[in-house]
N, CA, C and O of each residue as an XYZ file, in Angstrom:
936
protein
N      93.148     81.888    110.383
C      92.547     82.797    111.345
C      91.775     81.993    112.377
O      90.866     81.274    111.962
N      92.033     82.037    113.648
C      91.815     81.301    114.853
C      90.614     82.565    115.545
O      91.100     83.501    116.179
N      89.443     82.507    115.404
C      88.786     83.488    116.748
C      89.073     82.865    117.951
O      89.432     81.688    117.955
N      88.940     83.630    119.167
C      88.830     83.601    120.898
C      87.404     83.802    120.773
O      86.686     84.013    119.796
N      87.146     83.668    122.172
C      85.877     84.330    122.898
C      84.917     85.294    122.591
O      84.829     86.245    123.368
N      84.278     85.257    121.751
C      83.239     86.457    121.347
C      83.107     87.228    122.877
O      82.760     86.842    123.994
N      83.613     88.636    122.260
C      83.411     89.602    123.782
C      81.876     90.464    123.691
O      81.192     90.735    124.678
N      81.550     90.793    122.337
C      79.896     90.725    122.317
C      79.436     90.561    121.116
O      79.913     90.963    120.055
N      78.110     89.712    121.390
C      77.137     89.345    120.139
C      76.195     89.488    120.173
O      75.350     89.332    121.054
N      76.153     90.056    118.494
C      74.826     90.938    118.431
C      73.811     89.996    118.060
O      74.032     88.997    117.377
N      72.497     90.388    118.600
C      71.217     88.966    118.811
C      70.925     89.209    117.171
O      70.790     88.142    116.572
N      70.803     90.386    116.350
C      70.464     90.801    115.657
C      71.199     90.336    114.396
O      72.414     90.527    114.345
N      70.455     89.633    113.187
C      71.356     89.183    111.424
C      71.680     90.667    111.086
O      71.410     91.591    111.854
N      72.176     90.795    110.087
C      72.597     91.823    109.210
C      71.376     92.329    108.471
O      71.267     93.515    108.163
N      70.839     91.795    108.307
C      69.331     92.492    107.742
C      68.551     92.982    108.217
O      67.800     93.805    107.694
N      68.532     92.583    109.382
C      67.278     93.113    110.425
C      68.353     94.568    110.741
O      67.821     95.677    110.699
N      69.589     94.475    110.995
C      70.534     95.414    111.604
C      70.538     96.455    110.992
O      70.674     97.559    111.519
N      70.350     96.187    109.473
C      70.572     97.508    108.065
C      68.976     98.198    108.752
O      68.990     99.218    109.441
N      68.134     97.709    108.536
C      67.037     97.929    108.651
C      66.767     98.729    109.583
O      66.299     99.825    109.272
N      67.023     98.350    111.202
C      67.269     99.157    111.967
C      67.900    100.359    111.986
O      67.323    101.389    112.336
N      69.519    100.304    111.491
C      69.867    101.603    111.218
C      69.064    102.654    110.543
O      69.154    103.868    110.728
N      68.440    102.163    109.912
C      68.120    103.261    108.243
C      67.097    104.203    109.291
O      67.044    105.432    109.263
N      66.103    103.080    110.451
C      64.881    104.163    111.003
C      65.834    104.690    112.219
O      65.444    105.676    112.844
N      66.592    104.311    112.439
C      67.163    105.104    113.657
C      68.011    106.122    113.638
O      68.001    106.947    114.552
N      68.843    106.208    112.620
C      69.109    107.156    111.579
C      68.348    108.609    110.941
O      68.821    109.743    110.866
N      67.237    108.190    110.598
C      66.702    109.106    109.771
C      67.081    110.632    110.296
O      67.683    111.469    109.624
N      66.649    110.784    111.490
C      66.129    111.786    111.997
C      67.864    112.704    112.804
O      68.073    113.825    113.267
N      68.748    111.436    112.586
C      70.199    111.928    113.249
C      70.097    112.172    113.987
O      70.254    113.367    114.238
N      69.728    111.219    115.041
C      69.904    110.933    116.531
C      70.839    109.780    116.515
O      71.124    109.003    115.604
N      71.324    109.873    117.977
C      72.215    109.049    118.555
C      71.866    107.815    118.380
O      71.001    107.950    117.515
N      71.925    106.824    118.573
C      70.858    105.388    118.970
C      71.719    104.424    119.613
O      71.854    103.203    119.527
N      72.277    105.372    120.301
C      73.501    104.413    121.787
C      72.946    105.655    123.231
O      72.840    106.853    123.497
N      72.744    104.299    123.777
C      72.891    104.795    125.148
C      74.058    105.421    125.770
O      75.171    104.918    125.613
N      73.868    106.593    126.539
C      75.671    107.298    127.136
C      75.905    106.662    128.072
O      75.137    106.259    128.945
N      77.011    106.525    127.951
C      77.799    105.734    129.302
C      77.519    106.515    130.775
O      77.408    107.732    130.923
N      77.430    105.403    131.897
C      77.064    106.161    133.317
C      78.253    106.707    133.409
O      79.229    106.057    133.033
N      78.392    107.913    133.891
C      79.505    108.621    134.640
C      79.353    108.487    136.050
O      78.323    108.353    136.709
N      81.088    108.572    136.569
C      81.175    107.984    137.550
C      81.809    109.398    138.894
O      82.262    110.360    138.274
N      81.843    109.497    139.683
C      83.032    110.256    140.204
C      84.414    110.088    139.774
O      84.847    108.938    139.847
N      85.462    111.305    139.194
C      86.746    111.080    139.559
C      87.710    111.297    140.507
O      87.442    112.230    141.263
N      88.809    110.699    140.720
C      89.838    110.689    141.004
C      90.710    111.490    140.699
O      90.350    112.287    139.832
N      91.931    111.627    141.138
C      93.466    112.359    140.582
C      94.009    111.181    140.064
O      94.262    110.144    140.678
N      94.228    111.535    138.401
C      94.967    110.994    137.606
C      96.076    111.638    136.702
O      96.185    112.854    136.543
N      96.881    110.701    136.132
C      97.539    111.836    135.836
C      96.996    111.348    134.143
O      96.281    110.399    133.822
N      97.842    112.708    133.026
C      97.509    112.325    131.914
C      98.371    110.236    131.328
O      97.653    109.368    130.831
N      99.807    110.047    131.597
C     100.303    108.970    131.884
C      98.897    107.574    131.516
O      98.433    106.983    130.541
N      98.691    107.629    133.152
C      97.912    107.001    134.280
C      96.138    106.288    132.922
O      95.707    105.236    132.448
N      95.817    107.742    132.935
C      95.094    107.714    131.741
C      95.055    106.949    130.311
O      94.182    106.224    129.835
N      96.232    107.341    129.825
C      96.369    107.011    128.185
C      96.773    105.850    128.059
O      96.432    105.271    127.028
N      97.541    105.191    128.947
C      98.135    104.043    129.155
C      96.935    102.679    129.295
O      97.062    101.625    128.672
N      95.623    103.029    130.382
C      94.889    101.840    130.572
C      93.289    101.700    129.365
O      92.157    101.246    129.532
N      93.897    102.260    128.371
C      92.499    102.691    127.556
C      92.386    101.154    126.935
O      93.366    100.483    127.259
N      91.517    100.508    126.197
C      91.005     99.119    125.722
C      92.366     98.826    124.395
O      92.940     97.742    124.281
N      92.671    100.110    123.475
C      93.871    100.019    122.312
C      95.042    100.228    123.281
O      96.083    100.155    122.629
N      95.125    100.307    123.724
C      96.634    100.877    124.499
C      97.464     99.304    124.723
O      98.662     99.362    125.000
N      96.835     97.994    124.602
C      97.823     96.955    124.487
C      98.425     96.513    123.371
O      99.127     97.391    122.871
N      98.425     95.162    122.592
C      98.887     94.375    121.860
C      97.773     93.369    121.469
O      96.614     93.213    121.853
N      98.591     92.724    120.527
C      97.679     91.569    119.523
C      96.620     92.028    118.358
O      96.473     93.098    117.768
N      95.991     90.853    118.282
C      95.123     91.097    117.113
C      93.785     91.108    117.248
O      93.330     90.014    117.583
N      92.571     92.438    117.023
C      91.266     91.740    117.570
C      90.383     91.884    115.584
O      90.586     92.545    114.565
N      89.391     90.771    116.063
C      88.634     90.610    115.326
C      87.180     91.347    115.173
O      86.197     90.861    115.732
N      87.112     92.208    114.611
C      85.414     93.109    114.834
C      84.632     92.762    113.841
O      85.034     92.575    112.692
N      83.513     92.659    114.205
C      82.211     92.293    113.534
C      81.303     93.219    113.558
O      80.545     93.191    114.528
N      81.122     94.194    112.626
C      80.009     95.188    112.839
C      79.060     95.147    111.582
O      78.721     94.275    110.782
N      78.830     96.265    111.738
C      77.405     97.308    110.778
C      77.559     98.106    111.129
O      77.982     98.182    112.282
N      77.280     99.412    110.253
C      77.373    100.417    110.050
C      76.761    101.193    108.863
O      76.751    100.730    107.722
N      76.151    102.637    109.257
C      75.349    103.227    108.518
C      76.469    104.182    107.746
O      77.171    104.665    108.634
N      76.727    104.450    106.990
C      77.532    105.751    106.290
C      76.953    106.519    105.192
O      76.522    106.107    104.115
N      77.025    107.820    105.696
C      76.522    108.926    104.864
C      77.497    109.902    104.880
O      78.249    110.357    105.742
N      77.132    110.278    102.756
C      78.301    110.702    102.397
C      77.619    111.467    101.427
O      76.957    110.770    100.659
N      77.559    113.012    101.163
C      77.200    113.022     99.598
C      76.155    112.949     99.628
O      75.908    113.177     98.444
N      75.043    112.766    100.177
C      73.797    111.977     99.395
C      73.717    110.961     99.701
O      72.656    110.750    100.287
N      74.686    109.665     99.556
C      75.013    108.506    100.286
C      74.610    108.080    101.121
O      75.299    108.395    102.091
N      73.379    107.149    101.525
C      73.420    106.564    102.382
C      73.647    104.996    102.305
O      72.875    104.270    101.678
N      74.720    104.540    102.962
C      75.174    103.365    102.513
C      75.367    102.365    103.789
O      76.175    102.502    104.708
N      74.311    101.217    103.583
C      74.763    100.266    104.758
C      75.606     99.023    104.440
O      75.738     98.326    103.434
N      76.232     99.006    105.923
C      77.815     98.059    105.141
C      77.472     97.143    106.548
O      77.065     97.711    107.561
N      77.695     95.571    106.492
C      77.835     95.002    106.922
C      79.726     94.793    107.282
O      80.312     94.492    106.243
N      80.284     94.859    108.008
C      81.880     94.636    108.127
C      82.448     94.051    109.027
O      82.051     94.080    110.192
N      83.980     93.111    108.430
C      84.458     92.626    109.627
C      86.378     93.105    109.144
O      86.827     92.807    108.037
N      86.974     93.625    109.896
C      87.963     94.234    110.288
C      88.911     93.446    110.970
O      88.430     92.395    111.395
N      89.726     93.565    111.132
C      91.107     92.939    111.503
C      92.250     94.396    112.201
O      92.785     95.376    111.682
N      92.209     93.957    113.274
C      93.006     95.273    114.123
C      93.723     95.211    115.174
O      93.483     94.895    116.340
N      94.938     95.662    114.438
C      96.477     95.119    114.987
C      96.715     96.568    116.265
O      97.088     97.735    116.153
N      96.385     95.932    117.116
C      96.563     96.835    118.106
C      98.420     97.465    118.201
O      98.785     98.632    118.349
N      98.977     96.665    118.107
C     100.451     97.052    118.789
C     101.336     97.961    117.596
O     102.135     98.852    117.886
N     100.971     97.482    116.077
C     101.220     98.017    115.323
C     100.503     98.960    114.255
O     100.948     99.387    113.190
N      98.939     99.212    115.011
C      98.189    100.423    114.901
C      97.668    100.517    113.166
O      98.054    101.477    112.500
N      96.925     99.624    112.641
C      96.974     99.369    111.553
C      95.697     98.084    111.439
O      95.780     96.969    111.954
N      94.456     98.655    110.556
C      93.521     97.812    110.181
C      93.729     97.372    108.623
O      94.627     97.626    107.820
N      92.455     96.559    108.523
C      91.819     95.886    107.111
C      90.319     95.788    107.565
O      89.972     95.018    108.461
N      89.590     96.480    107.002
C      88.564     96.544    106.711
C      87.523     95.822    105.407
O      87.737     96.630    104.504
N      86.976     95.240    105.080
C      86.241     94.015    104.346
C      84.675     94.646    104.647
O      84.140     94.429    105.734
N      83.994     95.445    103.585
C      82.895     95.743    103.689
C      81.768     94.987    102.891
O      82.218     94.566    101.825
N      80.505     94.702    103.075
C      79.731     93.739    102.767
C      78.378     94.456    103.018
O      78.024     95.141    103.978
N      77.585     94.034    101.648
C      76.001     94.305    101.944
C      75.419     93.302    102.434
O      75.969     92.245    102.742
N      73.864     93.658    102.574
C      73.607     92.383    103.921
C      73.119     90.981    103.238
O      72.435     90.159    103.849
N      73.692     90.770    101.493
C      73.359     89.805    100.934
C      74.850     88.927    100.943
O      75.079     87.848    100.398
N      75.830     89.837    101.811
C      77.100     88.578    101.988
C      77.962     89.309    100.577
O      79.110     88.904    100.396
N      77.429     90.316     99.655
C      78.961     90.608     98.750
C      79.615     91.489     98.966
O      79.337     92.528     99.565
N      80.512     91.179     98.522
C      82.028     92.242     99.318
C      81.647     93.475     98.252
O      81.418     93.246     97.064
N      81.613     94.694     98.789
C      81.363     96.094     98.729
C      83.297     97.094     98.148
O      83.710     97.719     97.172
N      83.860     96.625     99.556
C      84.924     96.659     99.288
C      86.268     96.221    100.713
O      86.019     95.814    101.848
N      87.641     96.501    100.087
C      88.838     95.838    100.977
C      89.423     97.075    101.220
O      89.286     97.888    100.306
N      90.102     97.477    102.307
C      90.296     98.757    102.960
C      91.746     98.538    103.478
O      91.848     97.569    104.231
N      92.611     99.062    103.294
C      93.752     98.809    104.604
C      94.139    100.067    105.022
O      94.369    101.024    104.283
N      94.197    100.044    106.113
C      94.769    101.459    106.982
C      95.634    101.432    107.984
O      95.442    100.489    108.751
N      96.647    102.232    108.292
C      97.583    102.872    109.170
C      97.181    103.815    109.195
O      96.154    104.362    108.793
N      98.668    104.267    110.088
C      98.284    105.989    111.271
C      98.286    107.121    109.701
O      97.674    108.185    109.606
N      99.128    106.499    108.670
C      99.510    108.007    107.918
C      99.155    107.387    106.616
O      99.743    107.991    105.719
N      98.298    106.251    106.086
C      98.060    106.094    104.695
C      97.058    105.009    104.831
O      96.886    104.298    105.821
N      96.462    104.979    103.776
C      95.695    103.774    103.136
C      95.374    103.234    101.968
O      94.967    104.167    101.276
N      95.312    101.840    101.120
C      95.297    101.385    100.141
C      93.246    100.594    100.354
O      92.536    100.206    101.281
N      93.160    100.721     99.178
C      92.122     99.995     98.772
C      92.339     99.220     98.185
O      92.603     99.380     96.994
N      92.317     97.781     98.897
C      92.575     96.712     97.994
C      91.457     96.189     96.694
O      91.665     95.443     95.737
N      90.183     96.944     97.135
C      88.987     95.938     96.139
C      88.191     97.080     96.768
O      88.287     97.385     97.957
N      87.093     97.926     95.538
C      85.943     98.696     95.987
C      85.090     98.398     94.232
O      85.613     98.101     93.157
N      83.665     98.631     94.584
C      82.743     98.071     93.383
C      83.108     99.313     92.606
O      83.858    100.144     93.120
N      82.612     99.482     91.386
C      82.293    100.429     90.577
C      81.392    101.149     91.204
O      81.641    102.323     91.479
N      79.978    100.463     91.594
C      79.154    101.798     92.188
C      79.706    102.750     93.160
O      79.717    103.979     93.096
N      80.121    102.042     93.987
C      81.186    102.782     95.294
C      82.392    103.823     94.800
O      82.765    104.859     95.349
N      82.852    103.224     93.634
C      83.739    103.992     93.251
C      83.257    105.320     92.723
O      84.073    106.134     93.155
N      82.492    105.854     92.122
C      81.785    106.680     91.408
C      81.894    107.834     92.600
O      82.275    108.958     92.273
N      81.680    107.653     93.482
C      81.425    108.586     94.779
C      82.748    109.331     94.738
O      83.668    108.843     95.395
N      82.976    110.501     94.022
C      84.303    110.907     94.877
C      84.773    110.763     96.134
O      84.145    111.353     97.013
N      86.102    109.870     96.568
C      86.775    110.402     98.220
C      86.468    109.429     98.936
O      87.034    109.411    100.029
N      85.346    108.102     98.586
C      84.623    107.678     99.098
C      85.608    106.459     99.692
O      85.349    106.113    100.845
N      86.341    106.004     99.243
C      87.415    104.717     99.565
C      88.354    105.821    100.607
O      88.917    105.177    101.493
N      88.618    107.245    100.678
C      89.359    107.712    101.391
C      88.536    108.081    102.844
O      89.042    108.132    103.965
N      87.294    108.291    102.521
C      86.599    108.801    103.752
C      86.178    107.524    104.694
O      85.816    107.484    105.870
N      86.360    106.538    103.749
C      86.453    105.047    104.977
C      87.510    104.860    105.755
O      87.393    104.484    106.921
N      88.718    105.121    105.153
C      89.613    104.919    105.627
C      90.021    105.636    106.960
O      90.592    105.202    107.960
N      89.484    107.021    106.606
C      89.924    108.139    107.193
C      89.287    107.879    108.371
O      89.899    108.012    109.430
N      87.575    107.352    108.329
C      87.003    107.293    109.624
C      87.716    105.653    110.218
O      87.823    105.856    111.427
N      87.968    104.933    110.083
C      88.504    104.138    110.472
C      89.961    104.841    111.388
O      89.971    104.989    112.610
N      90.955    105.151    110.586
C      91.861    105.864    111.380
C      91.259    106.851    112.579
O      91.718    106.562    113.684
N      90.564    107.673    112.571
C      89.963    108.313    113.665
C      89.256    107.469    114.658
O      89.364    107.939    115.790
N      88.606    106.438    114.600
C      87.879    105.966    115.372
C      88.455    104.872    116.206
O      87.884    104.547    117.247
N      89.840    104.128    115.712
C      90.198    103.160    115.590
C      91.712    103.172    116.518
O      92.136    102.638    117.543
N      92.284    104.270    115.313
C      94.135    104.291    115.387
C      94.683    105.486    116.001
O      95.432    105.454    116.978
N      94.220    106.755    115.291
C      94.722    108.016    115.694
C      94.576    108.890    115.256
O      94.738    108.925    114.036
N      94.119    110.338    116.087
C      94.941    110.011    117.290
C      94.754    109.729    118.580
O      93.542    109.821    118.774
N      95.497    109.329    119.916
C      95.305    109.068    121.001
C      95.731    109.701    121.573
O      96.601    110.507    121.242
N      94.818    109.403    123.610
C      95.393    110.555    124.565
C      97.104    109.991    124.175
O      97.510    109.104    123.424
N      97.708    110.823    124.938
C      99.349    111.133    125.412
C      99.619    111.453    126.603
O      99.082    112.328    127.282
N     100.758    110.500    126.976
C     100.907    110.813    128.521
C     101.673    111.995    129.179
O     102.126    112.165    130.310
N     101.643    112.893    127.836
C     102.371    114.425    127.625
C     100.772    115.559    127.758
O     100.696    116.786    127.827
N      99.979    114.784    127.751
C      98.216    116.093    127.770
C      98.080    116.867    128.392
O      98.546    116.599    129.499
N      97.612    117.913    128.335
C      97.066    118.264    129.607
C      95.819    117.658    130.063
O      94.885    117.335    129.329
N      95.881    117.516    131.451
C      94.547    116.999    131.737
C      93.851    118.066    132.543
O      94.598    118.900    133.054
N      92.364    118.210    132.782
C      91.929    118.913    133.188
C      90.521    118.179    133.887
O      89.669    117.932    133.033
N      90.121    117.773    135.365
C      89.592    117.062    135.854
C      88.208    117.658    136.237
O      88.271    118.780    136.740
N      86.896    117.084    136.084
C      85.612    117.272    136.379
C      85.390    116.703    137.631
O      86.255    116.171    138.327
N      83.799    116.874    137.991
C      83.545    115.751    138.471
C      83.336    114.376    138.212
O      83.562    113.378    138.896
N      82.833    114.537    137.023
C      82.852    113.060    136.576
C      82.987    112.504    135.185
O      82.362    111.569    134.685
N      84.193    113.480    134.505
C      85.201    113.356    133.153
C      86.682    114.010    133.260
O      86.918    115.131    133.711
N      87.675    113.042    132.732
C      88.690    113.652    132.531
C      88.958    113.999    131.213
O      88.851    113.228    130.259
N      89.442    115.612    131.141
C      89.758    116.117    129.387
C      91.134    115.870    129.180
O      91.720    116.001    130.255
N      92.020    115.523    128.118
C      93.044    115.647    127.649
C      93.076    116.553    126.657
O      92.265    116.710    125.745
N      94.243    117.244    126.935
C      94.174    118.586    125.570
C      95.595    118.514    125.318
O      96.427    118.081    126.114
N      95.850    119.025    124.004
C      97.028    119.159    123.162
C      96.799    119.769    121.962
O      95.685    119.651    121.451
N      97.886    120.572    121.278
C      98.331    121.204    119.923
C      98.477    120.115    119.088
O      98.977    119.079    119.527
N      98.103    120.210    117.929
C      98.872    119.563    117.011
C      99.935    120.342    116.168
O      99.684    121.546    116.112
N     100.913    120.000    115.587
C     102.043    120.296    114.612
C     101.563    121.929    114.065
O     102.123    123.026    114.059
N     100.089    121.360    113.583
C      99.552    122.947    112.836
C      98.462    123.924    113.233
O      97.652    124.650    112.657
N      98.811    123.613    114.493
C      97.779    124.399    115.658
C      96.420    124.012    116.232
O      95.748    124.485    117.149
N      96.202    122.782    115.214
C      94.705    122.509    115.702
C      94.522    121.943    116.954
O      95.397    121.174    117.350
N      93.521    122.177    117.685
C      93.122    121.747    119.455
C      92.512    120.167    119.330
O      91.532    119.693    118.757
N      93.678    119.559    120.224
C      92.701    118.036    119.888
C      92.561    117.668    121.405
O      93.432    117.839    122.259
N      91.318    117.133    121.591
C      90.855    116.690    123.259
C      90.173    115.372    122.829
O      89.703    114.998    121.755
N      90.330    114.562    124.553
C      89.783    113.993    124.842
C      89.329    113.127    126.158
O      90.025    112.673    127.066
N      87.849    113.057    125.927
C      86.720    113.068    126.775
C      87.111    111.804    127.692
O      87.496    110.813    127.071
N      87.074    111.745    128.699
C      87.131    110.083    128.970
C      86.572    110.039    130.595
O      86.868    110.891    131.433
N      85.837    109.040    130.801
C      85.056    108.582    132.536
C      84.090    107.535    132.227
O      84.254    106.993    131.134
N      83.203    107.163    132.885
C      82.837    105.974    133.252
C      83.621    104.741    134.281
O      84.780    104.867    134.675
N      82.938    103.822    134.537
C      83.778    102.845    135.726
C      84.779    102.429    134.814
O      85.652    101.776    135.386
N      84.982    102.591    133.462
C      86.329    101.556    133.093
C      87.037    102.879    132.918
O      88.132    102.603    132.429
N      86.926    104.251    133.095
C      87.657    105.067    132.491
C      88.172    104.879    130.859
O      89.304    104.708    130.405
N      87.192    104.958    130.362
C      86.944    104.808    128.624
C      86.778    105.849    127.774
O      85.889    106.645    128.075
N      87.556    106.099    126.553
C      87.298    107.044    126.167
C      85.768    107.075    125.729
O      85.080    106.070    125.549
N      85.347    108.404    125.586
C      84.102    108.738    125.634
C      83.874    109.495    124.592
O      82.851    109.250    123.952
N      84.739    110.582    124.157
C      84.878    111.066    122.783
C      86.253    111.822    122.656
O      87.069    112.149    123.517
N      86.229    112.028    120.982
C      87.594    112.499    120.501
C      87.244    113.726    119.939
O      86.022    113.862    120.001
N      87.793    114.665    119.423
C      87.500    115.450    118.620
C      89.322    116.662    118.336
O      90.424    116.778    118.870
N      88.583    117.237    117.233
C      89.933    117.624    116.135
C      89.654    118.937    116.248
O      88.442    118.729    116.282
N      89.727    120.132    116.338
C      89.538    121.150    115.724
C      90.456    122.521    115.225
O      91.158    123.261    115.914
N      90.230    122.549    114.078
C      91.756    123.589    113.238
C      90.972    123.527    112.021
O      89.969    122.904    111.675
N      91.814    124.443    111.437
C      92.142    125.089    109.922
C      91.493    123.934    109.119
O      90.384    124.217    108.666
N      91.977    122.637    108.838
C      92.060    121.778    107.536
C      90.911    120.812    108.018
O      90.305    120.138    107.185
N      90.536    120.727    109.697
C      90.268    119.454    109.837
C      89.041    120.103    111.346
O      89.517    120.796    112.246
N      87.480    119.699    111.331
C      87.104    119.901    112.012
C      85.812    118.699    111.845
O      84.983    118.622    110.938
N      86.023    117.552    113.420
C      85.381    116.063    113.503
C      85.542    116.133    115.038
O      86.335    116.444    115.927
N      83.994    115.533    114.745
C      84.560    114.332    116.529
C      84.042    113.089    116.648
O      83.122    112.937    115.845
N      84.248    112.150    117.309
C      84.135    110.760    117.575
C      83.628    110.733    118.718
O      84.141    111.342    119.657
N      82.545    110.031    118.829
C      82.045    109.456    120.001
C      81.737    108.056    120.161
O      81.436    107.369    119.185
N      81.811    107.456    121.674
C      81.964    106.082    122.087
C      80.611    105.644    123.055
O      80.369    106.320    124.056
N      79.929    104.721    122.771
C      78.947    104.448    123.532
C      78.798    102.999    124.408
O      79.551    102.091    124.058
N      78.223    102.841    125.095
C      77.793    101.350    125.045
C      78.946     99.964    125.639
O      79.008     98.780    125.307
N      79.741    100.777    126.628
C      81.147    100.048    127.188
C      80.742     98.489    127.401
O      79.816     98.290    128.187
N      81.349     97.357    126.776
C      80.923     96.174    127.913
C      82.345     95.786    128.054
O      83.273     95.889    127.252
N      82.300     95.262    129.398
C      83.522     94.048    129.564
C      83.354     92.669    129.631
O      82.447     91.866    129.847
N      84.865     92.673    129.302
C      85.195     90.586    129.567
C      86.460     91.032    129.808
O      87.259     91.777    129.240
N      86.419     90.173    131.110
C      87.667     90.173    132.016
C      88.187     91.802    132.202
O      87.391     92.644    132.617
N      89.481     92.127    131.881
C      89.853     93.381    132.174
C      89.754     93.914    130.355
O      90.555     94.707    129.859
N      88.857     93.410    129.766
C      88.896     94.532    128.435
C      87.805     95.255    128.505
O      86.799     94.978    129.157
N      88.039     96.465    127.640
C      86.287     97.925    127.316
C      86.299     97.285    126.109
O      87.228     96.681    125.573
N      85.484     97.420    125.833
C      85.021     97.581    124.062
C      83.824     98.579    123.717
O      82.954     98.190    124.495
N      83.434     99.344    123.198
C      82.558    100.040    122.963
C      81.549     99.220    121.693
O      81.981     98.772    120.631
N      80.292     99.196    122.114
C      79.394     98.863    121.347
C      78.804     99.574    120.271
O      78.268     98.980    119.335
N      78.886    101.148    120.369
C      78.153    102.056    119.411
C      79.578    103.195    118.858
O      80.361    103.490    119.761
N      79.790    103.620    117.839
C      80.405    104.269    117.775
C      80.023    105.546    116.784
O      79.364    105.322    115.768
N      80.429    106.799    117.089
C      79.752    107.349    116.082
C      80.976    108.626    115.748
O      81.644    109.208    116.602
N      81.018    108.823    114.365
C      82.052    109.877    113.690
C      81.292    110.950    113.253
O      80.134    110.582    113.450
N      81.270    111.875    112.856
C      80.676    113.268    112.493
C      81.713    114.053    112.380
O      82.424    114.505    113.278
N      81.821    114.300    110.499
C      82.962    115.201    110.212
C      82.377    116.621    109.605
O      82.367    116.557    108.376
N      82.068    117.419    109.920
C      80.972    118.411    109.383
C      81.890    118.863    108.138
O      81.482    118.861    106.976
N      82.853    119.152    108.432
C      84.029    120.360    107.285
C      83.452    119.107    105.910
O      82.634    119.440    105.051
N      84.154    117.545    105.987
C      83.709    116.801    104.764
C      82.552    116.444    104.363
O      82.202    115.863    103.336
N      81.825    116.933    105.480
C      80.199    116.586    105.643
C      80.096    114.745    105.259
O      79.836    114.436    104.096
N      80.267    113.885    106.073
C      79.600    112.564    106.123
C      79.417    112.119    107.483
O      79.355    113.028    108.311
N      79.336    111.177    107.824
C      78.416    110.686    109.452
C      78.803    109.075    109.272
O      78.487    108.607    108.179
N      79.289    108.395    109.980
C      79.725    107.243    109.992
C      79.202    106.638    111.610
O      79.782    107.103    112.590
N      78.161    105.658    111.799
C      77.514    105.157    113.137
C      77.804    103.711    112.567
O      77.521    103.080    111.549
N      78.542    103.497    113.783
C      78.834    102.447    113.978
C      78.221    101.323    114.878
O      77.853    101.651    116.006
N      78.109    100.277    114.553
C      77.469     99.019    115.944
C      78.463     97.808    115.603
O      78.824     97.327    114.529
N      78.742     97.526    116.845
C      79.614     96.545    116.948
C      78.919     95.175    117.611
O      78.411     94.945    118.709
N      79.132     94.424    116.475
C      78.564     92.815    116.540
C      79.105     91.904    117.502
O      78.417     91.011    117.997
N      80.200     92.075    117.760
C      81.389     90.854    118.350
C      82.837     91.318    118.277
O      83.399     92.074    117.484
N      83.207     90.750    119.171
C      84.758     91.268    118.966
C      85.429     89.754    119.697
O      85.221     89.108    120.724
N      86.360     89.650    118.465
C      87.348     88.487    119.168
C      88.546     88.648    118.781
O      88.798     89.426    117.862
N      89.783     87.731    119.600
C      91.223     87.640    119.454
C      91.166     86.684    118.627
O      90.373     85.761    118.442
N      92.467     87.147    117.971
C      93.029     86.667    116.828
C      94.564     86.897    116.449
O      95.115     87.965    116.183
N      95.310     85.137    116.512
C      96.442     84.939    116.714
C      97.444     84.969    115.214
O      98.574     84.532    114.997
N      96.365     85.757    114.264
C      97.272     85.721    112.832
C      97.386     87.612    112.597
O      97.989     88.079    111.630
């Protein structure tokens, strides 16, 4: 495993980071700044789905933390991930902030294996599935389509679509990089949304710094902070 260019790094160790979460957390507030909105343009849905930060190839390397609550659960995970953009498919490697592996995650668009989770972790019903699951949502899918409808603000474009079993799925997207901004699901089996905070660039890439999941129907909360992100040629 070869890293590139750290695209951002966090000033902050993993300890000080857990720590932080837990008070910024408490109260279930945000603790990402919203992205400036910008004026739009005429775009089409295409135009859109096509220039988003996942919409290329290769391999990136993420370095985060993250707070997850589940159950009762509140669980801080130090993590670094592996994410195959072109073939839409992570590994996830979770860690407390003393450096031991928690657990090994792998995910695609339609399944996931747990390679390695502790006994304590395990005890949690769902709990190796609800990682996974927020990973796929936040990560893989689903995405705009250059089939959406779009529907233009002043300063957000919506994408809307059916799914297979009727549920309404949109998404939010503006700022100067035109980034998604949030996702969300809503139907019968499945009611979540995803939100994106904290855009930086290097060169022509977005990356979002804060990320946050909220699945009310399974009831858990997954906030994300992103440490670093680099390419990676394996």
């Amino acid at each position: 495993m070869r890293g590139g260019e750290g695209l951002f790094m966090g000033k902050r160790f993993f300890a000080t980071t857990v720590a932080l979460m837990l008070m910024m957390t408490a109260c279930t507030t945000v603790p990402f700044v919203s992205t400036e909105l910008i004026p739009t343009t005429p775009r089409s849905a295409a135009e859109l789905s096509g220039a988003l930060w996942n919409s290329g190839g290769g391999n990136l390397m993420i370095r985060q933390s993250a707070l997850f609550e589940f159950e009762g659960a509140r669980v801080p995970i130090a993590g670094i991930m592996k994410l195959d953009l072109a073939g839409k498919g992570a590994r996830l490697v979770g860690m407390n902030d003393m450096g031991v592996k928690l657990f090994d995650i792998s995910v695609d668009a339609t399944s996931s294996r747990a390679n390695f989770i502790i006994p304590d972790l395990a005890s949690y019903p769902g709990f190796p599935e609800a990682v996974a699951t927020s990973v796929r949502r936040m990560f893989l899918t689903p995405e705009p389509s250059p089939d959406d409808t779009v529907e233009r603000s002043a300063t957000t474009y919506l994408l809307t679509r059916k799914s297979g079993d009727g549920a309404t799925i949109r998404f939010t997207l503006g700022g100067a990089g035109v980034q998604l901004l949030e996702k969300s699901w809503q139907g019968v089996a499945e009611s979540w949304r995803v939100r994106y905070y904290q855009y930086q660039q290097h060169q022509e890439l977005f990356f979002p710094g804060g990320i946050l999941l909220e699945d009310k129907r399974a009831g858990y909360r997954l906030t994300l902070w992103i440490e670093s992100v680099d390419t990676s040629d394996e």
